[in-house]
LOTORZA-65059 format. One record per residue: x, y, z of N, C-alpha, C in turn; residue in one letter. Coordinates in steps of 0.05 Angstrom, whole numbers, padded with zeros to 5 digits, always signed. Example, Ala and Ser with C-alpha at 12.3 -4.5 7.8 and 13.67 -1.06 7.14 Angstrom:
<rs>
+00264-00114+00156+00246-00090+00156+00264-00066+00156A/+00257-00045+00142+00273-00021+00143+00258+00001+00157S/
</rs>
This chain:
<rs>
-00549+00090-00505-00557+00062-00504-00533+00044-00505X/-00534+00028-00493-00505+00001-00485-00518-00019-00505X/-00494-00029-00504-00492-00061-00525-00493-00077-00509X/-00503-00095-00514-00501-00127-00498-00486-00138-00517X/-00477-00139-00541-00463-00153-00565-00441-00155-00552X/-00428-00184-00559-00392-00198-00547-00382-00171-00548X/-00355-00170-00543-00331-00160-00545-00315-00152-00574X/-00312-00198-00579-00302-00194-00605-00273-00203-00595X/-00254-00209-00617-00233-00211-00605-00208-00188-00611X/-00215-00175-00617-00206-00149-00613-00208-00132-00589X/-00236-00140-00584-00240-00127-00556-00231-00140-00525X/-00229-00163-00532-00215-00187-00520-00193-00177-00507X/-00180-00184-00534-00149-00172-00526-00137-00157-00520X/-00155-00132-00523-00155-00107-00511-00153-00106-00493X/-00179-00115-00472-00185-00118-00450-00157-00142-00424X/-00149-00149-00445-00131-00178-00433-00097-00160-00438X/-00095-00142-00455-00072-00126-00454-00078-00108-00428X/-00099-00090-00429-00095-00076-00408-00089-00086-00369X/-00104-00122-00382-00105-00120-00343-00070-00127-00347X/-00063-00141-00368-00040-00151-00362-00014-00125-00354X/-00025-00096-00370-00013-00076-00358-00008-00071-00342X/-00042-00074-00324-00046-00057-00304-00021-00074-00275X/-00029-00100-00291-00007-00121-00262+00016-00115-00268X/+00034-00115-00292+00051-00114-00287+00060-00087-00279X/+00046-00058-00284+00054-00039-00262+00051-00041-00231X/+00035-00060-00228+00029-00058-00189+00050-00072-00187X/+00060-00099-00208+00088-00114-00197+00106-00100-00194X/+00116-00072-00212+00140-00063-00210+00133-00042-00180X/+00109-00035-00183+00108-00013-00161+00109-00030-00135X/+00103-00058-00127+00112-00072-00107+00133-00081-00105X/+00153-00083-00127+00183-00085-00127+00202-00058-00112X/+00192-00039-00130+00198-00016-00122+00194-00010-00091X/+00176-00017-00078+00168+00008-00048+00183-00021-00034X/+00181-00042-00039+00196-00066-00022+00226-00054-00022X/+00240-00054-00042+00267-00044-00048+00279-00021-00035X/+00256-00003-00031+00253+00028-00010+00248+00014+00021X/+00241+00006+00035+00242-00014+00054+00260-00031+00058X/+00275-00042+00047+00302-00061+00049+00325-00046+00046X/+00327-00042+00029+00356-00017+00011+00353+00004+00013X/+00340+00024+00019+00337+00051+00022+00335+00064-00007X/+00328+00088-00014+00316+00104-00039+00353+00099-00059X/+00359+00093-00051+00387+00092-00065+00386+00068-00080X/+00365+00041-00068+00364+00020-00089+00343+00025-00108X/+00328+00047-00109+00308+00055-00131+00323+00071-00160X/+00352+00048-00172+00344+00058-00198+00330+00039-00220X/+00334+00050-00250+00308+00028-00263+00327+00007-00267X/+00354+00000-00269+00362-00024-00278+00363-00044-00254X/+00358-00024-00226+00355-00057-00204+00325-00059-00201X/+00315-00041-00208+00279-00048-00210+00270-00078-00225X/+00288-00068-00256+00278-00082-00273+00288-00112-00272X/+00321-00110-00257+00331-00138-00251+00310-00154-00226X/+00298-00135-00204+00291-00147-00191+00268-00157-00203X/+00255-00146-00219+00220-00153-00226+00232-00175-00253X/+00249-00170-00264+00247-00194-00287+00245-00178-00319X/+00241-00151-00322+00236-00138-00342+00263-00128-00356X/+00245-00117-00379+00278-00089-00378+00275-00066-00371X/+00296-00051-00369+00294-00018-00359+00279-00006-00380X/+00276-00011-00407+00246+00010-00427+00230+00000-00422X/+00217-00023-00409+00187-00027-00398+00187-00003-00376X/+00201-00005-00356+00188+00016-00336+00202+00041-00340X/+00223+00058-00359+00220+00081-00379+00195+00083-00391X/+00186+00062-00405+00156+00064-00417+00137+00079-00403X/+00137+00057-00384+00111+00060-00364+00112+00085-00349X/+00143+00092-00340+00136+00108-00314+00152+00139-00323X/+00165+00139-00339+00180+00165-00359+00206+00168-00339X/+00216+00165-00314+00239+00172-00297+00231+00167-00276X/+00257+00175-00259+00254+00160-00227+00237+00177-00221X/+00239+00198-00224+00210+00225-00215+00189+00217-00226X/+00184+00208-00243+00151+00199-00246+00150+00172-00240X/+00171+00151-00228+00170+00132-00214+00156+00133-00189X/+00176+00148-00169+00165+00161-00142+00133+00170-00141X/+00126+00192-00165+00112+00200-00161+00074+00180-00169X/+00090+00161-00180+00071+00134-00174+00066+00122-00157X/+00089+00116-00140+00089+00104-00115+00070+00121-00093X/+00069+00151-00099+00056+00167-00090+00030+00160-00086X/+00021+00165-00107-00004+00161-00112-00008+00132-00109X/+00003+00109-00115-00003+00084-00107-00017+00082-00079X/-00002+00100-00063-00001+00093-00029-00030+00102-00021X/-00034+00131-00036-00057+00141-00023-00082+00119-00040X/-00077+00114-00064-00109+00096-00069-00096+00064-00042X/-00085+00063-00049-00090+00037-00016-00102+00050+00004X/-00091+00067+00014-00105+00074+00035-00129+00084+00030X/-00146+00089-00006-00170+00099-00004-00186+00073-00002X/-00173+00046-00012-00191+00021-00020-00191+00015+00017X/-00181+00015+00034-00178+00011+00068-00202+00028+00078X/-00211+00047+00071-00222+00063+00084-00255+00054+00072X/-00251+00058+00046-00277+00051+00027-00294+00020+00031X/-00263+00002+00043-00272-00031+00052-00290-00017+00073X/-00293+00004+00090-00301+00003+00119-00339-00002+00114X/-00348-00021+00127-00382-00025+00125-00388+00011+00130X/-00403+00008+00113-00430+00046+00118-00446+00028+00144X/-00449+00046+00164-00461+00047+00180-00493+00066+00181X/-00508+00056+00191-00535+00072+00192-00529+00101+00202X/-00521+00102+00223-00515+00125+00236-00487+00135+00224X/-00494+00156+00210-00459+00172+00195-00446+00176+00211X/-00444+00184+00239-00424+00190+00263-00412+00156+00268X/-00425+00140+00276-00412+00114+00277-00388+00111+00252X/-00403+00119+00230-00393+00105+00202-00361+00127+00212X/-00359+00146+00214-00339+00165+00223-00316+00156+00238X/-00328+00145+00254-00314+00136+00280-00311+00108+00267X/-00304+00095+00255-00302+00071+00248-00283+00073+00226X/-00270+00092+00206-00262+00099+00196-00234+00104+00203X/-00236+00116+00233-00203+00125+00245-00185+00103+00246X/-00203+00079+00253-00186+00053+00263-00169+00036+00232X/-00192+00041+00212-00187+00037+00182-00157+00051+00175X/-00159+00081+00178-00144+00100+00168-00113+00083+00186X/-00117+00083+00208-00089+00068+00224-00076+00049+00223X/-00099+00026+00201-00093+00008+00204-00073+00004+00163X/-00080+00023+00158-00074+00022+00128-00051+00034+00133X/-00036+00056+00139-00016+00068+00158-00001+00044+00163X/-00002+00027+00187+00025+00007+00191+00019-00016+00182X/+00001-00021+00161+00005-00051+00136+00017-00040+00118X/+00016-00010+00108+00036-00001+00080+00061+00013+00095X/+00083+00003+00104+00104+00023+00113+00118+00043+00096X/+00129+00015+00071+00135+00030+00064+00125+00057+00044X/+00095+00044+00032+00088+00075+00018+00075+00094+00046X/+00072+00088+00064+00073+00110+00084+00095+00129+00091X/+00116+00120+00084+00142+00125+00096+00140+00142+00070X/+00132+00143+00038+00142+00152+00025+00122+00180+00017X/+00098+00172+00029+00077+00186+00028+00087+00212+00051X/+00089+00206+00071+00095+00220+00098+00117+00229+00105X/+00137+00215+00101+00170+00221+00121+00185+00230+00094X/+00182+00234+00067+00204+00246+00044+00223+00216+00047X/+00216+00195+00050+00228+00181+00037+00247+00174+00012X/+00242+00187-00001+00256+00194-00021+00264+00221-00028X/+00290+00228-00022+00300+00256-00019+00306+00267-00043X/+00293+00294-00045+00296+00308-00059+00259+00305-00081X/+00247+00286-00075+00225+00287-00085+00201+00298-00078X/+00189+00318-00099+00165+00338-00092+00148+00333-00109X/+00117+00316-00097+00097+00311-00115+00094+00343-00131X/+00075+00332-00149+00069+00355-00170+00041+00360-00152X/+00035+00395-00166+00008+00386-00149-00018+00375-00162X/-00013+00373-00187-00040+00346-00185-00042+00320-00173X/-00012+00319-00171-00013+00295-00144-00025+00294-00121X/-00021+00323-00108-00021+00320-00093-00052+00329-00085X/-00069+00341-00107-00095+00337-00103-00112+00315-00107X/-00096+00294-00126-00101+00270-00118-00105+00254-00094X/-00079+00261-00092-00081+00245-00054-00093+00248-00040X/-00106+00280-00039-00125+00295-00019-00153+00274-00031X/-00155+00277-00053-00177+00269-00061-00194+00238-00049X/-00163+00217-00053-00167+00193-00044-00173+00191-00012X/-00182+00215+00004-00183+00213+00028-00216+00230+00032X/-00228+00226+00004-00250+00247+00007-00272+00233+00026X/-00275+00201+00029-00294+00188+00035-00289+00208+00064X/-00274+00211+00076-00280+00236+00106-00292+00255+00099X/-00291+00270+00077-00306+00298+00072-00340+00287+00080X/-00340+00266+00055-00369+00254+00049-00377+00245+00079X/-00372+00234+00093-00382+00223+00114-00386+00247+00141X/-00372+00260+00130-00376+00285+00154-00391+00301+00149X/-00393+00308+00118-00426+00325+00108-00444+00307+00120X/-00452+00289+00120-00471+00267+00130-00478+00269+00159X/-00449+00272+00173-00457+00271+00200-00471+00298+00205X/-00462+00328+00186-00470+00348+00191-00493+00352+00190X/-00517+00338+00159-00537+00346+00160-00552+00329+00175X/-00547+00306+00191-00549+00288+00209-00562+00309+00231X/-00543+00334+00243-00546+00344+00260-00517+00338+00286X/-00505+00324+00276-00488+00310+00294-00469+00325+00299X/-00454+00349+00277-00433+00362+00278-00435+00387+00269X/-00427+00404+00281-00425+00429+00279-00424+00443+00251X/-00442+00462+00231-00448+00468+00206-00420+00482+00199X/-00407+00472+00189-00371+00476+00168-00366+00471+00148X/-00356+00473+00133-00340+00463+00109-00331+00424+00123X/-00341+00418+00107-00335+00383+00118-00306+00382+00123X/-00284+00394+00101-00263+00392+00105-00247+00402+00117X/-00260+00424+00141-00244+00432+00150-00243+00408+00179X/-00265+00394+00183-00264+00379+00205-00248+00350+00187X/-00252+00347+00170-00235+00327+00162-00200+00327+00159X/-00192+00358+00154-00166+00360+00159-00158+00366+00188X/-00170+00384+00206-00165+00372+00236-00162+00337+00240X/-00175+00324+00231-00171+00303+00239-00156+00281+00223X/-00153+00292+00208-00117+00284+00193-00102+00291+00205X/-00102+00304+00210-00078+00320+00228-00073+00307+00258X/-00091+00304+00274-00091+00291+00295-00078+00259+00289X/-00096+00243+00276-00095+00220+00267-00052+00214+00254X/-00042+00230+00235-00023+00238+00235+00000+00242+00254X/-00007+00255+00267+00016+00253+00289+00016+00234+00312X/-00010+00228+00323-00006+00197+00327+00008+00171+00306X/+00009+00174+00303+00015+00145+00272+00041+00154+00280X/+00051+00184+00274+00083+00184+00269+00091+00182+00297X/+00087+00182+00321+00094+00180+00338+00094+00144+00345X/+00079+00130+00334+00076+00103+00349+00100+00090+00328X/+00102+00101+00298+00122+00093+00280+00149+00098+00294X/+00147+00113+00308+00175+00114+00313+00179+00105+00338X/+00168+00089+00354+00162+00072+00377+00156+00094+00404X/+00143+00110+00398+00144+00128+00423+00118+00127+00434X/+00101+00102+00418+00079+00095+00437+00078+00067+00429X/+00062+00052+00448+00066+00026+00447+00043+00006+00432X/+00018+00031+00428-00013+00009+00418-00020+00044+00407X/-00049+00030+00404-00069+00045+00391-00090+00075+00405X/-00083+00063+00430-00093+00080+00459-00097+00102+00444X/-00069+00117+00445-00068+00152+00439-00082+00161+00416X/-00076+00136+00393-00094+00153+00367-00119+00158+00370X/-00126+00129+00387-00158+00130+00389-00167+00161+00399X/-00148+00161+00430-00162+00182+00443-00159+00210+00429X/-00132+00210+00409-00136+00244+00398-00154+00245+00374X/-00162+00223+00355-00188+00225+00338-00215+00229+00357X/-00209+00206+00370-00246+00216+00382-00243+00242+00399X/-00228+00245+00405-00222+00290+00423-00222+00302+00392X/-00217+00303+00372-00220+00322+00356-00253+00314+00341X/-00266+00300+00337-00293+00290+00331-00308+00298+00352X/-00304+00303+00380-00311+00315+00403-00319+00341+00399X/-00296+00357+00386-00299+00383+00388-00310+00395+00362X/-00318+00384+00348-00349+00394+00330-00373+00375+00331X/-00374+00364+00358-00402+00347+00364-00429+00378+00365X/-00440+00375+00363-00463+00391+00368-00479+00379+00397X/-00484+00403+00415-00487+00400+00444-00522+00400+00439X/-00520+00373+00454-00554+00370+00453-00554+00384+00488X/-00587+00391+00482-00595+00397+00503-00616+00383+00520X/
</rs>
């Protein structure tokens, strides 16, 4: 059973320490991946962090324990953006639509975050190897594809699989488009489109 009873000001302040936490880690972590984007991983240590954000270097020792559990924030930072991009996308009646509506999301979160793409994708920062609960995190923040593709499955729409195995085909596709247009070797959106919807193609279920 829940309380409807105040807070209190204990609980207050509680509540008013944590958001104030929670910002000033997204400030440093937006200091940080800007700095990786301008200056390269070589301006990521904590005393130009902390000069650039206004702090000192034991606030983000505090917060983040070393440049390795720095990075590996930034990590995980990138993939929840790209989960809140995908999760913004309207649910559609039809789960195959909602699917297909999703790719354009996924691309578009890709070249608004460069730099945690760059850090997520290209080793941006050398010599850094998520841990793997990281890195089942990350997978994780990309589950809304699993979910929507069981959907399309019992829909009838797609071929009876493991959701994820059609959701990592199509990471994969989606992926190498992105890195190819990042590096100017395509000029628009054309190609991603057409290699997501060819791999969503090839576990359509053939009506008759």
């Amino acid at each position: 059973m829940t309380s409807s009873a105040p807070l209190g000001l204990q609980g207050a302040y509680l509540l008013g320490e944590r958001a104030g936490h929670d910002e000033l880690r997204s400030r440093l972590l937006d200091v940080a991946v800007n700095l990786l984007i301008t200056d390269g991983p070589d301006s990521l240590t904590m005393r130009r962090i902390a000069t650039e954000a206004g702090c000192t270097t034991t606030v983000i020792y505090t917060m983040f324990g070393n440049r390795e559990g720095l990075a590996e924030a930034l990590y995980l930072e990138g993939f929840e953006r790209f989960r809140r991009y995908l999760e913004a996308v309207l649910q559609r009646r039809d789960p195959l639509d909602h699917l297909r509506a999703l790719g354009p999301a996924y691309r578009q979160a890709c070249l608004a975050e460069p730099g945690y793409y760059s850090l997520m994708f290209e080793r941006a920062i050398p010599g850094f190897e998520p841990s793997e609960r990281a890195r089942t995190l990350a997978r994780a923040a990309l589950n809304i594809f699993d979910r929507v593709i069981a959907d399309c499955i019992s829909a009838g729409h797609l071929i009876p699989t493991q959701p994820r195995k059609i959701a990592d085909a199509l990471w994969a596709a989606a992926q190498g488009a992105i890195s190819l247009e990042r590096a100017g070797h395509l000029r628009d959106g054309r190609t991603y489109e057409a290699v997501t919807t060819a791999t969503i193609c090839c576990y359509l279920v053939e009506k008759n």
